[in-house]
C-alpha positions in Angstrom: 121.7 88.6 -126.3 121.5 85.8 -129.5 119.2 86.8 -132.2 117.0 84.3 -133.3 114.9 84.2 -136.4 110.8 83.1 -135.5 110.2 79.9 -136.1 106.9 81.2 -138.4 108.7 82.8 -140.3 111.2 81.5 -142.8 114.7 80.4 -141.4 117.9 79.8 -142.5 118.8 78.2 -145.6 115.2 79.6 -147.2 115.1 83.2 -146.2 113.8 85.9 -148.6 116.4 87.5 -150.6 117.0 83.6 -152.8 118.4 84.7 -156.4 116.4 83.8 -159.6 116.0 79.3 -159.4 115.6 79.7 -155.4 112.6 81.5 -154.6 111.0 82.6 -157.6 111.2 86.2 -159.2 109.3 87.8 -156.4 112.6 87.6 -154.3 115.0 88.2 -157.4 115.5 91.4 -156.0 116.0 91.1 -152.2 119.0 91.0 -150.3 119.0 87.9 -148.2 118.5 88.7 -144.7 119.1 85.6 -143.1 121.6 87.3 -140.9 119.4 90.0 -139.8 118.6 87.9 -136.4 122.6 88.6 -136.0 123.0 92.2 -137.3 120.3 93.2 -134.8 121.9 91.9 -131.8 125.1 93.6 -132.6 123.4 97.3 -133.3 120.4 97.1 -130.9 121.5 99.0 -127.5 122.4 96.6 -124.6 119.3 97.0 -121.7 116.5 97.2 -124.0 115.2 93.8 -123.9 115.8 91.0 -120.8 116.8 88.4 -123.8 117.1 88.1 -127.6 114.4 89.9 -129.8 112.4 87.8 -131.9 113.1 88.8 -135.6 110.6 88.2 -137.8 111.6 88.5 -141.6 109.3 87.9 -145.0 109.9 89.9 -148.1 108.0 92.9 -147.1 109.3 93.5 -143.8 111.6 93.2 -140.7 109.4 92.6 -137.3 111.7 93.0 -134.0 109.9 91.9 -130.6 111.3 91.8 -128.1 110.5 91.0 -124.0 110.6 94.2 -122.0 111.6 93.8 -117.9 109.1 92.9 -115.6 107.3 95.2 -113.6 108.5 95.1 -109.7 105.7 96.6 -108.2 103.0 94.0 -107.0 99.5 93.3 -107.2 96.8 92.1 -105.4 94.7 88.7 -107.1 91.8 90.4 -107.3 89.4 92.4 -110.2 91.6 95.3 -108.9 94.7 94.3 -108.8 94.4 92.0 -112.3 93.6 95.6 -113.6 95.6 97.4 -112.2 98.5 95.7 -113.4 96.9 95.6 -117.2 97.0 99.6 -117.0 101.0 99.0 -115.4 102.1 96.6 -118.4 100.5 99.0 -121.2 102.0 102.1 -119.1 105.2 100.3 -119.1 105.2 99.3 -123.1 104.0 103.2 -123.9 107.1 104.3 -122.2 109.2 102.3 -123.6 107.9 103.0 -127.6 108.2 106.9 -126.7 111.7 106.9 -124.9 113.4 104.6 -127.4 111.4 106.5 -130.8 114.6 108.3 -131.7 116.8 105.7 -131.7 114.2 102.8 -133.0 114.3 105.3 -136.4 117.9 105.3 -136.5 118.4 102.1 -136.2 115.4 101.2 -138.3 116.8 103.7 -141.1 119.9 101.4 -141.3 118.1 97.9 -141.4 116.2 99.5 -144.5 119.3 100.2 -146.7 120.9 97.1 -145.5 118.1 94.6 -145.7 115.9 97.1 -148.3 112.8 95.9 -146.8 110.1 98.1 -143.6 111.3 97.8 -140.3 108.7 97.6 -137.5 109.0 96.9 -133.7 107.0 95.4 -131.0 107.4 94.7 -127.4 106.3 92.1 -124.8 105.4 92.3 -121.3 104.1 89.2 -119.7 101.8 87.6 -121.8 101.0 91.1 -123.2 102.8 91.8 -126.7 101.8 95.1 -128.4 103.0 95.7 -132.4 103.9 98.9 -133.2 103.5 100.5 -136.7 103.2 97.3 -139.0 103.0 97.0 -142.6 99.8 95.8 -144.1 100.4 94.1 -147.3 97.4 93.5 -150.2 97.6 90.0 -151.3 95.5 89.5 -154.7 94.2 86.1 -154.7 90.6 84.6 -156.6 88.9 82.3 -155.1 85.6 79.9 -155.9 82.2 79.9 -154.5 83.3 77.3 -151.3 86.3 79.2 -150.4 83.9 82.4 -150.8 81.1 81.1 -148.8 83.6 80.6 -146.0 84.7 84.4 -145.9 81.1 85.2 -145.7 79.6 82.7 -143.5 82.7 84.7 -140.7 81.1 87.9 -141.7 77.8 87.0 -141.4 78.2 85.6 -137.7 80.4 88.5 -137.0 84.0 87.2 -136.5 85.6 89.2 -139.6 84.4 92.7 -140.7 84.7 92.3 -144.6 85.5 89.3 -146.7 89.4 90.3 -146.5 89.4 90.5 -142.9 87.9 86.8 -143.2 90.8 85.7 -145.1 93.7 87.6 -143.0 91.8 86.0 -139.9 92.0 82.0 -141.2 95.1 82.6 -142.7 96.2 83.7 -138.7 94.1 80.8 -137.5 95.9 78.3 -140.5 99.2 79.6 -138.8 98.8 79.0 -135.4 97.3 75.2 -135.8 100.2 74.2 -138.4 102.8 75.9 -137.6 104.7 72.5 -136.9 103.4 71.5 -140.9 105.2 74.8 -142.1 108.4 74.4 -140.3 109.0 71.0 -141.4 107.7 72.0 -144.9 110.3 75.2 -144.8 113.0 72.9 -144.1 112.3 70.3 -146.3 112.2 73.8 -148.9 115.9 74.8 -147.8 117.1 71.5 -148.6 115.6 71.0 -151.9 118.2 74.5 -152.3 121.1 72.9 -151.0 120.7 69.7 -153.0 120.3 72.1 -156.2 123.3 73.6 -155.6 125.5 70.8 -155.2 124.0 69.8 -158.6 125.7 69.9 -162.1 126.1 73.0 -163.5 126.4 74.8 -167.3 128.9 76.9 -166.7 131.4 75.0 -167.7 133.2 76.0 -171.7 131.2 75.1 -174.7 131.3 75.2 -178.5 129.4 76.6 -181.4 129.8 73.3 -183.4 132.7 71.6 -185.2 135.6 73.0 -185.5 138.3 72.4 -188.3 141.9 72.5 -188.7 
C-alpha cells in the first residue's frame, strides 16, 4: 500500500503546517502533515483497502478514501440488475463503516494529536464513493453585486438552496475544471518556498554600533 497525497489538495513542498513567511499566520500553528500520506499506510490495518487510500489534507482536516474490494456476486444488465447492484455497493460500504467504527476512532484519535487537525474517512466502491462524517468549515468572504447576482441567479433556477450553497457549489465546480491550473499553481507555490530558503538570511552576528578600544 503507498500513500499518496490528492492531487487537489496541496502536496509536498506546500502542505499546511508552513511556519510564519511560508503560508501565512493561518498555518503558524499547524504541524506539517506532509507525511500523513506515509504515516497512514504504516498504521492503517493491511486488507482494508485493495490499494493506497487517498489522503486528502487542508488545514482543517485529514480526509482518507480509500477503494473497498469489488463485489463477486454478478448482475444482470438490466433495470434490475443495475439496481440491484446499487443496493450491493451501498450494503457493501455500510458494512464496512460499521465493522471498522472501532478501530477508524482509534486510529483517527492518533492522527488528531499527531497532525492536530479532524480526521474523516470515506470509501469507494466502483464508481460509487460515499464520505463519512466530514467537517463543514464557514468561510467569511464579501462579495459585490456581480458575484452576488451569480449566487442568486443558482438559487433562483434551483441548483443551490441558499446563497452559501451557491458558493460551496462553484467553488466544487471551479475545482473540478481547473484542477490542472491549481496543481501547476501549487507547485510553482512550493518552489517560491524553496528558493526563499536557499536565500540570505539575518541570522548571522550583529552590532549595536561602533565600538571603541
Amino acid at each position: 500500500m503507498v500513500g499518496r497525497m490528492h492531487r487537489g489538495w496541496p502536496g509536498p513542498g506546500r502542505g499546511p503546517g508552513r511556519g510564519p513567511g511560508k503560508g501565512g499566520w493561518q498555518q503558524a500553528d499547524l504541524p506539517d502533515a506532509e507525511d500523513a500520506a506515509a504515516w497512514l499506510r504504516g498504521r492503517l490495518p493491511d486488507g482494508w483497502f485493495i490499494a493506497a487510500p487517498e489522503v486528502r489534507v487542508d488545514r482543517e482536516e485529514i480526509l482518507i478514501v480509500g477503494e473497498l474490494p469489488p463485489l463477486e456476486e454478478e448482475f444482470s444488465d438490466d433495470d434490475s440488475g443495475r439496481a440491484n447492484r446499487a443496493a450491493a455497493v451501498t450494503g457493501r460500504i455500510s458494512r464496512f463503516r460499521e465493522q471498522t467504527r472501532e478501530e477508524r476512532i482509534d486510529i483517527a484519535r492518533q492522527a488528531e494529536h499527531r497532525y492536530r487537525r479532524k480526521v474523516a474517512w470515506g470509501a469507494r466502491l466502483g464508481e460509487t464513493e460515499e464520505l463519512f462524517t466530514t467537517l463543514s468549515v464557514p468561510v467569511m468572504t464579501r462579495l459585490r453585486q456581480p458575484e452576488r447576482i451569480v449566487l442568486d441567479t443558482l438559487v433562483d433556477a434551483g441548483v443551490a438552496r441558499s446563497r452559501s450553497d451557491a458558493l460551496a457549489w462553484a467553488v466544487k465546480l471551479v475545482g473540478e475544471h481547473a484542477d490542472d491550473w491549481l496543481s501547476e499553481l501549487r507547485t510553482a507555490m512550493a518552489k517560491v518556498d524553496e528558493l526563499r530558503a536557499q536565500g540570505p538570511t539575518t541570522d548571522g552576528p550583529t552590532t549595536d554600533g561602533p565600538t571603541t578600544s
